[in-house]
C-alpha positions in Angstrom: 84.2 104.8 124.0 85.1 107.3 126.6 88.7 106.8 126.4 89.1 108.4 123.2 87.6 111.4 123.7 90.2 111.6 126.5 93.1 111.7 124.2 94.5 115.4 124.1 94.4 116.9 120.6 97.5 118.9 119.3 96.6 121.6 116.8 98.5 123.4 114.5 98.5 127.1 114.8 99.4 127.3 111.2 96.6 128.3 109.1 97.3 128.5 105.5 101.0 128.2 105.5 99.8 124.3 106.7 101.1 122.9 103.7 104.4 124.6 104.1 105.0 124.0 108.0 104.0 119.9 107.2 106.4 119.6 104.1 103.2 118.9 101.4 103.8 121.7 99.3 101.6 124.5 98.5 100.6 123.2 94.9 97.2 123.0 93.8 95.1 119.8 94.5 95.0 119.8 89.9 98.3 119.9 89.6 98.8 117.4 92.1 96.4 115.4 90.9 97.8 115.5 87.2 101.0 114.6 88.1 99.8 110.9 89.7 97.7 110.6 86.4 101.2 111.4 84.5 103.4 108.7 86.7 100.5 106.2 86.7 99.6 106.3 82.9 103.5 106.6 82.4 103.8 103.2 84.2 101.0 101.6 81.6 102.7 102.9 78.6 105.7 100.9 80.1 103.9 97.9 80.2 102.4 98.6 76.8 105.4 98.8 75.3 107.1 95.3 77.1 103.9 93.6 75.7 104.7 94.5 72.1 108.1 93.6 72.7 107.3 90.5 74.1 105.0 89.9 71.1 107.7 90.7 68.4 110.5 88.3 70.4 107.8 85.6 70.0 107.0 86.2 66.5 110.8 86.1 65.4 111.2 83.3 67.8 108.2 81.2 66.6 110.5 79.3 64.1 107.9 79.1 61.0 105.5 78.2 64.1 101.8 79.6 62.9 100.3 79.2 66.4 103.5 81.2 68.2 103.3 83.6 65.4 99.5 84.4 65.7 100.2 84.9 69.4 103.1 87.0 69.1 100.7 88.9 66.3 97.8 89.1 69.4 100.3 90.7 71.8 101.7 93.5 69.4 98.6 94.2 68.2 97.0 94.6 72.4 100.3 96.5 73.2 99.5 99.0 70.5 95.7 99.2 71.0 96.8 99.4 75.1 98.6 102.4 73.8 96.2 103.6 72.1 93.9 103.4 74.8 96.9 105.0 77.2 97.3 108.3 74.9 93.7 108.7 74.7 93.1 108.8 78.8 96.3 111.0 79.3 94.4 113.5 76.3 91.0 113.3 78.4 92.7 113.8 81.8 95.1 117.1 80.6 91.7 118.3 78.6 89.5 117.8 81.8 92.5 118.9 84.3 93.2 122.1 82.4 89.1 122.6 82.1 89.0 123.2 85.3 91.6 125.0 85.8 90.2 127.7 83.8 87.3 127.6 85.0 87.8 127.8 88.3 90.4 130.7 87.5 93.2 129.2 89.3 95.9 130.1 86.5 
C-alpha cells in the first residue's frame, strides 16, 4: 500500500500550453467531442446503407420468391428508417453541440 506512494511523480511544468507540449491539440473539448459523434454516426450511415443494399440484392435475387422478397423488402425498409434515425441524432448532436457553444461563449 506503501509502495506506491513511494513511486516519484514527474510533473509537467507546462501549464496551459499542456495540450501543445503532449501533442493533443489545443481544440475545444465540443469540437472534439463533435468530431467522434461525426466519425461514429458516419460509420452507422455506412452500415445503413450496406443493409439497404443487401436488401435490394436479395429482392432482385429472390427469383419470384415471396418469402426472399418480403425479407429483402424488411431490410430496405430498416436501412432507411436506420437512416432516418442516423440524420436525426447527427441534427440533435450539431443542435445541442453548437447550443452550447454559444452559450458558454466559446466562439
Amino acid at each position: 500500500m506503501f509502495v506506491l506512494s513511494t513511486v516519484p511523480v514527474f510533473a509537467l511544468e507546462v501549464g496551459l500550453d499542456y495540450g501543445t507540449y503532449t501533442g493533443l491539440g489545443t481544440k475545444d473539448i465540443r469540437e472534439g467531442i463533435m468530431i467522434i459523434v461525426n466519425v461514429l454516426l458516419g460509420f452507422l450511415g455506412i452500415i445503413a446503407i450496406v443493409g439497404i443494399i443487401a436488401g435490394g440484392f436479395i429482392m432482385m435475387t429472390s427469383g419470384g420468391n415471396a418469402e426472399k422478397q418480403a425479407g429483402g423488402q424488411k431490410a430496405v425498409a430498416a436501412g432507411a428508417i436506420g437512416l432516418v434515425i442516423i440524420f436525426t441524432a447527427y441534427a440533435i448532436a450539431q443542435f445541442v453541440i453548437s447550443q452550447l457553444i454559444t452559450a458558454t461563449g466559446a466562439a
